[in-house]
Z-matrix of the N, CA and C atoms (Angstrom, degrees):
N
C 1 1.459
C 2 1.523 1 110.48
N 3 1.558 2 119.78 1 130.77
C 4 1.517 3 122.58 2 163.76
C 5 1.691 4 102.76 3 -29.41
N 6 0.763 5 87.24 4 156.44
C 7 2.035 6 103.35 5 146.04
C 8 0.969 7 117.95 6 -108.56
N 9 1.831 8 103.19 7 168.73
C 10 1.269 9 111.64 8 -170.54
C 11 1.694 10 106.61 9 -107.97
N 12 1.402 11 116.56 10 151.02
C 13 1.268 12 131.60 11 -160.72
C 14 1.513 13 110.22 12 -132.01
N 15 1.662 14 113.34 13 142.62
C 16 1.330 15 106.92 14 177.39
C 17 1.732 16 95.49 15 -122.74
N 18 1.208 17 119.23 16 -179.08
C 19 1.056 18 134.87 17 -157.51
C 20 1.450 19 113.45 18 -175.85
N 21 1.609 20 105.60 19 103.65
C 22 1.483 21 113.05 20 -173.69
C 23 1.337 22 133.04 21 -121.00
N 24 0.961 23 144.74 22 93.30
C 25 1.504 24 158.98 23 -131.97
C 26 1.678 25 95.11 24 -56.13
N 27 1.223 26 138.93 25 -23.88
C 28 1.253 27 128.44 26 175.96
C 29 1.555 28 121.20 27 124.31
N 30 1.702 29 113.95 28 6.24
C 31 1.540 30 117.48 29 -162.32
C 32 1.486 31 104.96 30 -76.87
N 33 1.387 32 119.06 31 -151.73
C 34 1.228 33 123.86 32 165.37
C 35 1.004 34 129.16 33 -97.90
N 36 1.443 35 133.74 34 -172.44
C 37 1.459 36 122.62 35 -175.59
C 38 1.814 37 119.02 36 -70.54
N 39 1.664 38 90.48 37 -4.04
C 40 1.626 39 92.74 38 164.89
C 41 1.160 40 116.82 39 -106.43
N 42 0.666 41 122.47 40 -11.97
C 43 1.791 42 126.39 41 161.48
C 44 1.538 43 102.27 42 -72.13
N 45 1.208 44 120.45 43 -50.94
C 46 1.315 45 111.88 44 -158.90
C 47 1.987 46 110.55 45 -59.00
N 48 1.207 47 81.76 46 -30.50
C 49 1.785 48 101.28 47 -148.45
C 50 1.565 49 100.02 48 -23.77
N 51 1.058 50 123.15 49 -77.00
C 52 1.978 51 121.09 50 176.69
C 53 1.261 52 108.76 51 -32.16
N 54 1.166 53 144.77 52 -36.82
C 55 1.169 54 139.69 53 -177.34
C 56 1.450 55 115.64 54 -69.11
N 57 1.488 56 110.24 55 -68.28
C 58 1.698 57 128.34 56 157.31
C 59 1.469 58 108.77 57 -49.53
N 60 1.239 59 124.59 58 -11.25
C 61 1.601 60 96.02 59 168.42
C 62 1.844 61 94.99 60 -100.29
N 63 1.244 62 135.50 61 -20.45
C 64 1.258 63 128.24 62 175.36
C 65 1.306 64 119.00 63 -60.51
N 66 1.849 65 113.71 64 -33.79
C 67 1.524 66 101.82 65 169.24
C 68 1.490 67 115.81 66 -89.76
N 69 1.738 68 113.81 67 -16.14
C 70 1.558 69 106.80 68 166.34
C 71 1.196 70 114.38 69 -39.36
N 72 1.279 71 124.44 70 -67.56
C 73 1.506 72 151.52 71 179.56
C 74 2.011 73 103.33 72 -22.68
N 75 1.318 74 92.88 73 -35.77
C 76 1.735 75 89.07 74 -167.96
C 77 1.461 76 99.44 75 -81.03
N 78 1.430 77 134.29 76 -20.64
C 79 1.446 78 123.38 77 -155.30
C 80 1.576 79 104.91 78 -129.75
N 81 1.007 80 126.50 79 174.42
C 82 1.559 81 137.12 80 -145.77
C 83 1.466 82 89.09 81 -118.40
N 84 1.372 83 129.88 82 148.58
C 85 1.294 84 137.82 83 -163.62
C 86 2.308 85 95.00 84 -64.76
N 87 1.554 86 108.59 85 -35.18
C 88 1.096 87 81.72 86 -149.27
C 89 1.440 88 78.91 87 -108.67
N 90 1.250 89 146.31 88 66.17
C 91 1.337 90 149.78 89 124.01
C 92 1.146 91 144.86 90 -20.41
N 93 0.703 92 154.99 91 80.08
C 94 1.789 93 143.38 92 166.19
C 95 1.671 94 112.12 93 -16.07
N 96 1.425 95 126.59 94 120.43
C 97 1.242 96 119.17 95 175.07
C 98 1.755 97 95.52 96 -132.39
N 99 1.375 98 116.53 97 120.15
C 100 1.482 99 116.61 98 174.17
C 101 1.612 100 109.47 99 -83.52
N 102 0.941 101 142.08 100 114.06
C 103 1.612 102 153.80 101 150.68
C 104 1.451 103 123.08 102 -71.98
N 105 1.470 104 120.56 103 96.92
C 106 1.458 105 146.07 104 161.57
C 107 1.535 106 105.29 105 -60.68
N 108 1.250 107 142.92 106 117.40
C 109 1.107 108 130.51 107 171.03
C 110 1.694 109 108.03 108 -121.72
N 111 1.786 110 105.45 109 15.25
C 112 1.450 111 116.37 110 -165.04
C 113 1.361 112 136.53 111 -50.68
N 114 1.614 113 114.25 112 -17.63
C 115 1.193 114 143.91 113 170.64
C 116 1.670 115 104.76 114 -61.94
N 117 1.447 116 134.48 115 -27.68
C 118 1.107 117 147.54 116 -139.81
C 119 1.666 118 102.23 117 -116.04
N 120 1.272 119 101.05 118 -24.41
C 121 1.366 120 123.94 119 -176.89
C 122 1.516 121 100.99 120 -31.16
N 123 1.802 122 147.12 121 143.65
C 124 0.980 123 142.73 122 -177.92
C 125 1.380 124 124.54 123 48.05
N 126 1.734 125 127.36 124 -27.43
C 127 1.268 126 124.45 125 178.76
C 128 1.600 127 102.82 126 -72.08
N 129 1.173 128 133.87 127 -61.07
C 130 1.262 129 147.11 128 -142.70
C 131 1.508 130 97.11 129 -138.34
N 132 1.695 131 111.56 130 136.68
C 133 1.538 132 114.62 131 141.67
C 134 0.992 133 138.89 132 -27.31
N 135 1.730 134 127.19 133 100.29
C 136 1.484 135 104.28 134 -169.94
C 137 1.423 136 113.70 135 -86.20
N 138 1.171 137 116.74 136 24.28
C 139 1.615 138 127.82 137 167.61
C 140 1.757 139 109.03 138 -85.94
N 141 1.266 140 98.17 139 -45.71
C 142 1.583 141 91.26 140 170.56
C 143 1.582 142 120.25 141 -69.62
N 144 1.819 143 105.98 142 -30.21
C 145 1.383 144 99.79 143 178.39
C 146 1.795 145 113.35 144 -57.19
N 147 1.520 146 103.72 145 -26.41
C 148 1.543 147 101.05 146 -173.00
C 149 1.567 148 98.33 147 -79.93
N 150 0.847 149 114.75 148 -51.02
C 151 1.876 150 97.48 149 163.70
C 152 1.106 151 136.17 150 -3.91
N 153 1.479 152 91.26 151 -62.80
C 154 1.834 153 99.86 152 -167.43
C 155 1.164 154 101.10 153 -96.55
N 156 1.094 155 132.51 154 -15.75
C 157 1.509 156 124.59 155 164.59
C 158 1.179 157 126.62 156 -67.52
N 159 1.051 158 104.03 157 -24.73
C 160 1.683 159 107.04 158 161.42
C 161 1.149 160 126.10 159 -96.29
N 162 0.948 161 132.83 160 6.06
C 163 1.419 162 142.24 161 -156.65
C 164 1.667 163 92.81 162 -125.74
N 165 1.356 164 120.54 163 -28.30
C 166 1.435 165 141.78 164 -173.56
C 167 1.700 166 86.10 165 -70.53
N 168 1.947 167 111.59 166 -86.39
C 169 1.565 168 107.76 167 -167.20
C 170 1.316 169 99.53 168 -46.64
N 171 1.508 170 130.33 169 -55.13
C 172 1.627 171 114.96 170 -132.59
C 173 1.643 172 119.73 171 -54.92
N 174 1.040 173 127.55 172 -8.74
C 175 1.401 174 146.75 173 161.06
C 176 1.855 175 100.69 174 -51.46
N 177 1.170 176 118.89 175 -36.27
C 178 1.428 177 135.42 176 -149.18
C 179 1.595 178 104.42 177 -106.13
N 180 1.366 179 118.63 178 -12.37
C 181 1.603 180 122.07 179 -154.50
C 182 1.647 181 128.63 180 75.87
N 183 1.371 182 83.14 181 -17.67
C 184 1.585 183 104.90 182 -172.83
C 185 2.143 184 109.66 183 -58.21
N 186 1.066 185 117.03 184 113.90
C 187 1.459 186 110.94 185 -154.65
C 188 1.455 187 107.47 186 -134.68
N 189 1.307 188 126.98 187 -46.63
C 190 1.337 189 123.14 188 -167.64
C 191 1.097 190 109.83 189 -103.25
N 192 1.716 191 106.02 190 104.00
C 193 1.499 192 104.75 191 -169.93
C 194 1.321 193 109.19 192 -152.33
N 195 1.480 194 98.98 193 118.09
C 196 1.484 195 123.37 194 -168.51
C 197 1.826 196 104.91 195 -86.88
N 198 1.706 197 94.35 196 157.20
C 199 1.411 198 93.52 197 175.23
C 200 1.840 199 114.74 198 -147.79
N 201 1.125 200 115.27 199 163.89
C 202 1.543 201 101.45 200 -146.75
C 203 1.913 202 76.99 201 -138.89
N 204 0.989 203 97.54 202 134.75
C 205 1.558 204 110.43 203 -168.28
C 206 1.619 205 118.96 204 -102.16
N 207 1.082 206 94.50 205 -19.18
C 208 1.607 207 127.63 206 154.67
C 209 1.530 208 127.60 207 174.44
N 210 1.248 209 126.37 208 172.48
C 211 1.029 210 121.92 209 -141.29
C 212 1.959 211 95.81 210 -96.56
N 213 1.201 212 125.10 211 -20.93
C 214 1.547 213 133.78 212 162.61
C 215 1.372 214 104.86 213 -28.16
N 216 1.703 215 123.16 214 109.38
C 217 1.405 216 106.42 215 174.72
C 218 1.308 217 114.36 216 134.18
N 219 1.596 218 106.59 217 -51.76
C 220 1.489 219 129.64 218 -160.67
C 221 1.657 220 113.43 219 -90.65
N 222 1.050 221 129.09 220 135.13
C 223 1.207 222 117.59 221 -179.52
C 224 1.839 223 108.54 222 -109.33
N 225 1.659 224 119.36 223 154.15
C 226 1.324 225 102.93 224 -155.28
C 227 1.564 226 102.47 225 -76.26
N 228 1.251 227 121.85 226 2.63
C 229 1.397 228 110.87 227 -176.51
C 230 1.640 229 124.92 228 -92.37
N 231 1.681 230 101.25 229 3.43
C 232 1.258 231 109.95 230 169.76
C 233 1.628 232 97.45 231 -89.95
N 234 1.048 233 147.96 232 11.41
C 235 1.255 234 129.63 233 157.15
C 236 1.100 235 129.74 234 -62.71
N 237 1.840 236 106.32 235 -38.45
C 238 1.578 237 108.12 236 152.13
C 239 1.076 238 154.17 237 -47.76
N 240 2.062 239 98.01 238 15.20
C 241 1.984 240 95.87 239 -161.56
C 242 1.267 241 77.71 240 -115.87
N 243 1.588 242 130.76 241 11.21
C 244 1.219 243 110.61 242 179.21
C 245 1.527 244 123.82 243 -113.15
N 246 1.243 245 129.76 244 139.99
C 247 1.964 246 117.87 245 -176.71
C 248 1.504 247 106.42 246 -59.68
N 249 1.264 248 107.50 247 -44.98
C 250 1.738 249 102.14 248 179.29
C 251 1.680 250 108.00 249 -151.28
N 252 1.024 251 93.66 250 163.81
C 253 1.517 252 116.36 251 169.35
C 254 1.266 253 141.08 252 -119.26
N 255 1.627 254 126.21 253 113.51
C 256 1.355 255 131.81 254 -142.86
C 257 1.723 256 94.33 255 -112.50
N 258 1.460 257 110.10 256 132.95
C 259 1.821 258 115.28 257 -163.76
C 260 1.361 259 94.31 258 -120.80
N 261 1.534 260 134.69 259 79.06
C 262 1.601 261 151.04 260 -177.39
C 263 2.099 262 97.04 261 -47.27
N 264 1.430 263 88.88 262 163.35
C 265 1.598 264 91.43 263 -164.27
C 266 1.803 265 94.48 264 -95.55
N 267 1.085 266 144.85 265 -166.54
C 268 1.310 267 151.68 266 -141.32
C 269 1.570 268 108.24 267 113.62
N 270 1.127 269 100.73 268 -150.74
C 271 2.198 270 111.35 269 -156.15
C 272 1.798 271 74.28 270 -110.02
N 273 1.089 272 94.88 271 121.70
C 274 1.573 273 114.72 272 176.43
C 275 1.202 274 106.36 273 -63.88
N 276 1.188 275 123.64 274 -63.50
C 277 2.021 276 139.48 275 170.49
C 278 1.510 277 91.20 276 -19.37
N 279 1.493 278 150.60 277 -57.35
C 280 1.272 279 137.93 278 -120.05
C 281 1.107 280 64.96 279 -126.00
N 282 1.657 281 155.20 280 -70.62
C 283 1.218 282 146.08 281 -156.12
C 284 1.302 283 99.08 282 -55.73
N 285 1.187 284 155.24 283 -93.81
C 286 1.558 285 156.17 284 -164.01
C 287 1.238 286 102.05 285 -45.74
N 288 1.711 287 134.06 286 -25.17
C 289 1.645 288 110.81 287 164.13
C 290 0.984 289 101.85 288 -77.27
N 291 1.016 290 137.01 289 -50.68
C 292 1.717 291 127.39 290 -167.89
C 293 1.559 292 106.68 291 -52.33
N 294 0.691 293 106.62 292 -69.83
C 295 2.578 294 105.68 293 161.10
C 296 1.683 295 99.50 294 -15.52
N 297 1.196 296 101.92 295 -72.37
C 298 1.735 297 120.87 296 -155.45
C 299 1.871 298 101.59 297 -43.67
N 300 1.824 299 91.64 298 -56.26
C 301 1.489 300 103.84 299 -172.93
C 302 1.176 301 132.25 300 -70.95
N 303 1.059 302 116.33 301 -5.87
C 304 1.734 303 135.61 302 176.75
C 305 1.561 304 111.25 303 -116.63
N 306 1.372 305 106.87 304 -30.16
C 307 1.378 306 106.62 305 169.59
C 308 1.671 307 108.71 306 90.03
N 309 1.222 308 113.46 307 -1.76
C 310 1.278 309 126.99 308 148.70
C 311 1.834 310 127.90 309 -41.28
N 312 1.430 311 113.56 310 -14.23
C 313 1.644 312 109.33 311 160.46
C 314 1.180 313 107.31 312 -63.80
N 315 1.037 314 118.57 313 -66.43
C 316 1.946 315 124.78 314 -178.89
C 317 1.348 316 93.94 315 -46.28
N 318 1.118 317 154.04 316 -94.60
C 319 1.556 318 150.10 317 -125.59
C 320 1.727 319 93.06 318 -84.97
N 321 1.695 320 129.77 319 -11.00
C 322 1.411 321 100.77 320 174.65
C 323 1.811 322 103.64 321 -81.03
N 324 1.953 323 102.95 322 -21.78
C 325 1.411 324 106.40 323 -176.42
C 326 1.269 325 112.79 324 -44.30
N 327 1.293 326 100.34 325 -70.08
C 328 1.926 327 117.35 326 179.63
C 329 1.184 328 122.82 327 -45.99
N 330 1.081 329 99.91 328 -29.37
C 331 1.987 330 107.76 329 167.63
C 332 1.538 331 106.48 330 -55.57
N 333 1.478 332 118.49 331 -57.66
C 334 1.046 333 130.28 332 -161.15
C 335 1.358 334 118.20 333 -79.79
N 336 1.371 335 113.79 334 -22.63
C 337 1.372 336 121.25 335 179.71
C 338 1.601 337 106.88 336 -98.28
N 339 1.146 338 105.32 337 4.38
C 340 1.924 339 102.26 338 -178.72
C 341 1.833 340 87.73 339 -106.31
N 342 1.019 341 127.29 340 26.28
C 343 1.402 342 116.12 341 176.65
C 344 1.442 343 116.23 342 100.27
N 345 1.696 344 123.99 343 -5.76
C 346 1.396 345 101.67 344 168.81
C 347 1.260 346 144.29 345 -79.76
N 348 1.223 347 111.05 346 -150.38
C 349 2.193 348 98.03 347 -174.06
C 350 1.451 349 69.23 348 -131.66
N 351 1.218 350 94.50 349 160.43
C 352 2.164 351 117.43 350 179.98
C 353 1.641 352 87.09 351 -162.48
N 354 1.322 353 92.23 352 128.30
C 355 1.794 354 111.34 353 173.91
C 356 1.189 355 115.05 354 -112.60
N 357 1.705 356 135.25 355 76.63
C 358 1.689 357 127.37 356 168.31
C 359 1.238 358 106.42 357 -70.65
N 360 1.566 359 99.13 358 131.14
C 361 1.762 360 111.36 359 155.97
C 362 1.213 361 113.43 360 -109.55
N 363 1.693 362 129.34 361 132.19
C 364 1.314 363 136.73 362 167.03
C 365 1.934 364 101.26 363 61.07
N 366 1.705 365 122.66 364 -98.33
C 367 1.148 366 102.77 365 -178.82
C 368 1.341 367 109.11 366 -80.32
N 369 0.863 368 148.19 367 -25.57
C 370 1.696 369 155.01 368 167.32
C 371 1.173 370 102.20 369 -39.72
N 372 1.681 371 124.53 370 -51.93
C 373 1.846 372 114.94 371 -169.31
C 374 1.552 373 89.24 372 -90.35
N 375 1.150 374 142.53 373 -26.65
C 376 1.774 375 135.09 374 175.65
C 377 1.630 376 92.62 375 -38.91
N 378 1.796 377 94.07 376 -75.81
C 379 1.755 378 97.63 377 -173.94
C 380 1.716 379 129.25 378 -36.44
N 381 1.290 380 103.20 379 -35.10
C 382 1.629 381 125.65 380 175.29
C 383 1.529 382 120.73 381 -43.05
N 384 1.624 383 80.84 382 -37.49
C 385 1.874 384 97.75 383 -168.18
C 386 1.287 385 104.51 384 -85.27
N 387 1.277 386 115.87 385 -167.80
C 388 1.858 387 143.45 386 -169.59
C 389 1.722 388 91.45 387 -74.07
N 390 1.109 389 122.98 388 -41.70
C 391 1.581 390 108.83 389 -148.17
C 392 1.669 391 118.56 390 -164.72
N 393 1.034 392 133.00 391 62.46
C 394 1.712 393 139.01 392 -171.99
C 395 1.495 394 105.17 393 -19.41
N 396 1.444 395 147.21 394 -35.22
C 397 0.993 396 131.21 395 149.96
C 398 1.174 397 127.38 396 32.85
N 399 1.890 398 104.78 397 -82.74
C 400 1.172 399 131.21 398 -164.07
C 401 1.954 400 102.48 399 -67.13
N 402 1.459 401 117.55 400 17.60
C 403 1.648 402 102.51 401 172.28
C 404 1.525 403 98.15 402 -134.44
N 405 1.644 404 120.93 403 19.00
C 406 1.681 405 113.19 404 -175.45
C 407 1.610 406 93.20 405 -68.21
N 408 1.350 407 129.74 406 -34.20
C 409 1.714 408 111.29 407 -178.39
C 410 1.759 409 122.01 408 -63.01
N 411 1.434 410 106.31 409 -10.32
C 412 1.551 411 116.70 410 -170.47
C 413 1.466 412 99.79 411 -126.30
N 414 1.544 413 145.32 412 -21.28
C 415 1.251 414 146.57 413 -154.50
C 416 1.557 415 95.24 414 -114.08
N 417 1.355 416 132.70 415 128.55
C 418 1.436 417 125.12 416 148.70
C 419 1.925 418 109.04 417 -88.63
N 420 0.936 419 92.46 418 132.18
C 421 1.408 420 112.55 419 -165.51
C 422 2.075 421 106.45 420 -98.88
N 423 1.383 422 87.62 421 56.91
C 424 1.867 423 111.44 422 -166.64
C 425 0.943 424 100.57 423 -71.27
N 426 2.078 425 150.04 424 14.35
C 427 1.158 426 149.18 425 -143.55
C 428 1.898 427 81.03 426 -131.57
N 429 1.267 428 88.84 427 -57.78
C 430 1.903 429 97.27 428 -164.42
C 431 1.509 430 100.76 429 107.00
N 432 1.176 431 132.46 430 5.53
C 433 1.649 432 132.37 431 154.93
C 434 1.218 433 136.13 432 -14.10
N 435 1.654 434 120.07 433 78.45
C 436 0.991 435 123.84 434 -161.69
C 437 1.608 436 123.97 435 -91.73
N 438 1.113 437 92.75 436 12.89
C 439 1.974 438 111.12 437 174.87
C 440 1.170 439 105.29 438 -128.01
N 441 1.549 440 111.62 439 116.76
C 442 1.506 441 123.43 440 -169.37
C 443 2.023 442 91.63 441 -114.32
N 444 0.749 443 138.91 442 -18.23
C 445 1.494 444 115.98 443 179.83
C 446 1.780 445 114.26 444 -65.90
N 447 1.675 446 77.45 445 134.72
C 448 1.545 447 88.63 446 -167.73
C 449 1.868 448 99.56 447 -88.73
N 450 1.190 449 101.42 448 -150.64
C 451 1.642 450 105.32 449 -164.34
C 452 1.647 451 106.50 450 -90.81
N 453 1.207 452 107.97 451 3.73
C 454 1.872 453 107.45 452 -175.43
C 455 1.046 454 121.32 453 21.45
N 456 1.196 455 106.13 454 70.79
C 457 1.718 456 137.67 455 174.01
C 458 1.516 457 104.32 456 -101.73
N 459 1.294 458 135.64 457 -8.29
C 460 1.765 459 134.19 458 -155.06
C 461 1.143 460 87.56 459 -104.89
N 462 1.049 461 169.88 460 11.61
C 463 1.282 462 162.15 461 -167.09
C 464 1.420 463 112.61 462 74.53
N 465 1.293 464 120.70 463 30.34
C 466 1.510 465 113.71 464 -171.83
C 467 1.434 466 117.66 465 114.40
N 468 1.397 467 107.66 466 -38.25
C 469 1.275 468 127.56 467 -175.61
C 470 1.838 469 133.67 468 -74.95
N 471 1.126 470 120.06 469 126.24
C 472 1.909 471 120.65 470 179.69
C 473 1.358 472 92.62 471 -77.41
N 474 1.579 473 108.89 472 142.73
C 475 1.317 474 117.60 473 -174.96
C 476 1.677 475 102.80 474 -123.64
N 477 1.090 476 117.28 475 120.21
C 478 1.672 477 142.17 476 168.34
C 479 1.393 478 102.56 477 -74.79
N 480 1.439 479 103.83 478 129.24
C 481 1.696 480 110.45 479 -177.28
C 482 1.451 481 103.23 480 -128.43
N 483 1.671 482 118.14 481 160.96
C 484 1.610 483 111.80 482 171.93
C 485 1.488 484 78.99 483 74.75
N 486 1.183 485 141.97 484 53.46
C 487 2.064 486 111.45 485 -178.86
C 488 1.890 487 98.04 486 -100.63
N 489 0.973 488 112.23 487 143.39
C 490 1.490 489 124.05 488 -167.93
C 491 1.771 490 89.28 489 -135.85
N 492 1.334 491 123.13 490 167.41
C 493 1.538 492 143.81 491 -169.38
C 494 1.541 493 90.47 492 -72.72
N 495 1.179 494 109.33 493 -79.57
C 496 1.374 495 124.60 494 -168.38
C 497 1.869 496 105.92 495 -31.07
N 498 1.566 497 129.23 496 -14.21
C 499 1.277 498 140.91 497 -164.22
C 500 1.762 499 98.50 498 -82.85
N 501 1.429 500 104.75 499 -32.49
C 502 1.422 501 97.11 500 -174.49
C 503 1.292 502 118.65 501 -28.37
N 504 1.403 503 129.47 502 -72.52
C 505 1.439 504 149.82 503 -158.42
C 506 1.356 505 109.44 504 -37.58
N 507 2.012 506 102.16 505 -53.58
C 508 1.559 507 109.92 506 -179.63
C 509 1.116 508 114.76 507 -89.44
N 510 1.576 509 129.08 508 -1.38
C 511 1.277 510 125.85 509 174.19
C 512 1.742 511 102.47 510 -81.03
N 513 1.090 512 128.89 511 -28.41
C 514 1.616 513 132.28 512 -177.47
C 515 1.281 514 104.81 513 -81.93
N 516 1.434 515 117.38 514 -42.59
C 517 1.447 516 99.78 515 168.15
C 518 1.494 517 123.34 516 -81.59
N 519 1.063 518 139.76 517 16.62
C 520 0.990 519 154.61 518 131.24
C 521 1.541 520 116.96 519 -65.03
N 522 1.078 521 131.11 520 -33.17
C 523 1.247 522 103.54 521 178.53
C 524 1.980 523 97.49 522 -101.70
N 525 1.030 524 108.86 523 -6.74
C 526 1.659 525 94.64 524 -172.20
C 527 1.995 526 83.16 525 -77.61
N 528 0.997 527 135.88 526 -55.31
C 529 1.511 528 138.12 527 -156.70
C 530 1.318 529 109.70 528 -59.73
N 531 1.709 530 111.36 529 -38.82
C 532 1.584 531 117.99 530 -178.74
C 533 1.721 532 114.65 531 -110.85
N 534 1.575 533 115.65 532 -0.80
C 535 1.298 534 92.11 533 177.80
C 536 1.390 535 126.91 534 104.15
N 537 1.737 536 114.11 535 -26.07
C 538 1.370 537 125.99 536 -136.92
C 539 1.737 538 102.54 537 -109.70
N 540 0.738 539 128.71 538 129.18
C 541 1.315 540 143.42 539 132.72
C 542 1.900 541 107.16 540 -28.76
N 543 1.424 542 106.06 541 146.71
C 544 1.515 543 109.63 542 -161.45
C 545 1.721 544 106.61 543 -151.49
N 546 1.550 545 106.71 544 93.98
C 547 1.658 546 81.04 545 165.90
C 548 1.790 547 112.07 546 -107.60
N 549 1.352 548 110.88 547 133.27
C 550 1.234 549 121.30 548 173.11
C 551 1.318 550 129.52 549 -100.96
N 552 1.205 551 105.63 550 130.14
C 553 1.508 552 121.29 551 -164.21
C 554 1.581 553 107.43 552 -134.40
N 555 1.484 554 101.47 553 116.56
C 556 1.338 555 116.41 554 167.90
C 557 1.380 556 130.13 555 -70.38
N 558 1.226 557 109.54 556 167.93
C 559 2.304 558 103.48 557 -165.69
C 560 1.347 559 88.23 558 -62.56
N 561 1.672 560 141.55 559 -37.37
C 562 1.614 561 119.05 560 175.95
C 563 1.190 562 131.67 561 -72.42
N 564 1.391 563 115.10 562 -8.14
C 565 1.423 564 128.34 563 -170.22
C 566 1.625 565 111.22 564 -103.74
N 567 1.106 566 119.70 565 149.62
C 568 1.860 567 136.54 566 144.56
C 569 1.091 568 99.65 567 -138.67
N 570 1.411 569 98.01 568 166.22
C 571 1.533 570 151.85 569 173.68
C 572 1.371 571 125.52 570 -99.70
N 573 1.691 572 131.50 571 125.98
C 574 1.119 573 103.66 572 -165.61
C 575 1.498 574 97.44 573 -135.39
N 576 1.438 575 120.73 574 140.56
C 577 1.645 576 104.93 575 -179.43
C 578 1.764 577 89.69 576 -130.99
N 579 1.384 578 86.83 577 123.58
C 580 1.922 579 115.68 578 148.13
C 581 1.140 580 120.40 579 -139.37
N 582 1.609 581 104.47 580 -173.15
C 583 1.396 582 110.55 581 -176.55
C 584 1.616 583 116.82 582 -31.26
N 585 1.374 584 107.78 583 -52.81
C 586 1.579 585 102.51 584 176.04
C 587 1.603 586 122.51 585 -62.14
N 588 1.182 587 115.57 586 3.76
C 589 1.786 588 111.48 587 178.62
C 590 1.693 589 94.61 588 113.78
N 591 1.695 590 93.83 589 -151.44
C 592 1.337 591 99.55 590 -154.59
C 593 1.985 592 100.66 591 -133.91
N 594 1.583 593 88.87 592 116.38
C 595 1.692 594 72.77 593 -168.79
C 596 1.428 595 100.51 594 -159.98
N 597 1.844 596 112.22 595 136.78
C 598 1.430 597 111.84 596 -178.17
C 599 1.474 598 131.67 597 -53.89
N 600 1.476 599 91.61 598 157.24
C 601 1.857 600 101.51 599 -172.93
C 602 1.472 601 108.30 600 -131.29
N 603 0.908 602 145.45 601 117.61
C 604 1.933 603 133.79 602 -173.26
C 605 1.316 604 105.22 603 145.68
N 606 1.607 605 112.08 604 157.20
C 607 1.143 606 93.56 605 168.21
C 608 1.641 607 138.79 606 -90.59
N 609 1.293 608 107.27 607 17.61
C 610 1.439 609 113.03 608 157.97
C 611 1.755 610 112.72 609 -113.38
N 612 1.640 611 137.66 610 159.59
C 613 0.938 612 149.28 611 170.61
C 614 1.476 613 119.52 612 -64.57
N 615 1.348 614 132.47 613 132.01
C 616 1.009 615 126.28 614 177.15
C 617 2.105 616 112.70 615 -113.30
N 618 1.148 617 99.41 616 157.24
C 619 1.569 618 107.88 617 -147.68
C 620 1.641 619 79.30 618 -118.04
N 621 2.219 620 91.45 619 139.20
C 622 0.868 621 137.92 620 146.75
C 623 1.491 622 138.08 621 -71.70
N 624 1.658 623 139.20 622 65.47
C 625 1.447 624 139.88 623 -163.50
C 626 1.588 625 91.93 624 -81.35
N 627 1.433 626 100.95 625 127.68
C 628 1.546 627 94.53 626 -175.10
C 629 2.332 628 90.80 627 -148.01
N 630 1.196 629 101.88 628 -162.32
C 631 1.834 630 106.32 629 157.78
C 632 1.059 631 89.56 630 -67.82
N 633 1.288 632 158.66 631 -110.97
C 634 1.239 633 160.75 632 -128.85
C 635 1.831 634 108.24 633 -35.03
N 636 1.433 635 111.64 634 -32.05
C 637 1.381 636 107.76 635 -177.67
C 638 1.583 637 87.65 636 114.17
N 639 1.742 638 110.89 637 -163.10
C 640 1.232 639 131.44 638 175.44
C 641 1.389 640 118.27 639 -71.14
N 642 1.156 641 128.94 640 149.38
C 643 1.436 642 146.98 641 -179.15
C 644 1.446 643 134.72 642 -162.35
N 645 1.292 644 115.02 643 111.69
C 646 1.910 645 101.42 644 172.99
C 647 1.508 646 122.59 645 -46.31
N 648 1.140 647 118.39 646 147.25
C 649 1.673 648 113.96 647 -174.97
C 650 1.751 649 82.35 648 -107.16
């Protein structure tokens, strides 16, 4: 069976809350949850990132939660000791090399397609999608990263994060230039795909850019 996947536009832990209680909901208080915060790498302490991540579930029961500071070390078959995997937001560009260079895109795929749950927020759900692209207006791309396909985990779909109204314009030209299908999700909004399909959670709606034009999912 696929797994199930969340996808979070990038807000805070109050924005998030509907979302984070939809993947609470999937796992048992005393779970294994692995936390990527790799995107974060050099911007921020990733000691504080583990902070707030816990401090984020514990409201939730959500408690045992490991974090991997990079992927040097790790072998891909310890991904399996974990119920899910949470992909923290940062500069996507440095997050998808760090995947590329360890070779960790493939082994988060297989994780996900043997039945696990994987939770991107902001750069985490970018990576999720068809193609990072969709964050060169918000991402400085300070690496020179010349491979933008993300892990195509969305159903096909590039995922727009941070998405605000005013995004329309560059979200269409984005898909007329690349082709792509686009779901956008604002810092209040996610997206959630399981067995039942793929459908928003938050308290704002998140949008479908497809041929058809715009649409609430």
């Amino acid at each position: 069976m696929q797994g199930r996947i969340v996808l979070a536009g990038g807000g805070n832990e109050r924005d998030s809350r509907p979302i984070d209680e939809v993947f609470a909901s999937w796992l048992a208080p005393h779970q294994k949850i692995l936390y990527l915060p790799l995107a974060l790498r050099g911007i921020r302490p990733l000691e504080e990132c583990l902070n707030w991540i816990r401090a984020t579930f514990l409201p939730l029961k959500i408690t045992n939660i490991s974090m991997w500071a990079d992927f040097s070390g790790h072998q891909a078959d310890e991904l399996f000791e974990f119920s899910a995997i949470y992909i923290g937001g940062g500069n996507t560009y440095s997050l998808l090399a760090q995947c590329l260079e360890s070779g960790f895109d493939r082994h988060l795929m297989e994780y996900t397609a043997n039945s696990g749950i994987s939770y991107g927020g902001s750069a985490g759900a970018a990576l999720l999608g068809k193609d990072i692209r969709t964050v060169s207006h918000i991402d400085h791309n300070y690496i020179g990263l010349t491979a933008t396909k993300g892990l195509n985990l969305a159903n096909g779909h590039s995922v727009w994060v941070h998405y605000k109204p005013q995004d329309d314009e560059l979200i269409i030209q984005h898909q007329n230039q690349h082709h792509q299908t686009v779901l956008a999700i604002s810092e209040k909004a996610g997206v959630i795909l399981d067995d039942s399909g793929l459908y928003s959670a938050g308290f704002e709606s998140a949008y479908l850019f497809d041929e058809r034009g715009k649409r609430p999912i």
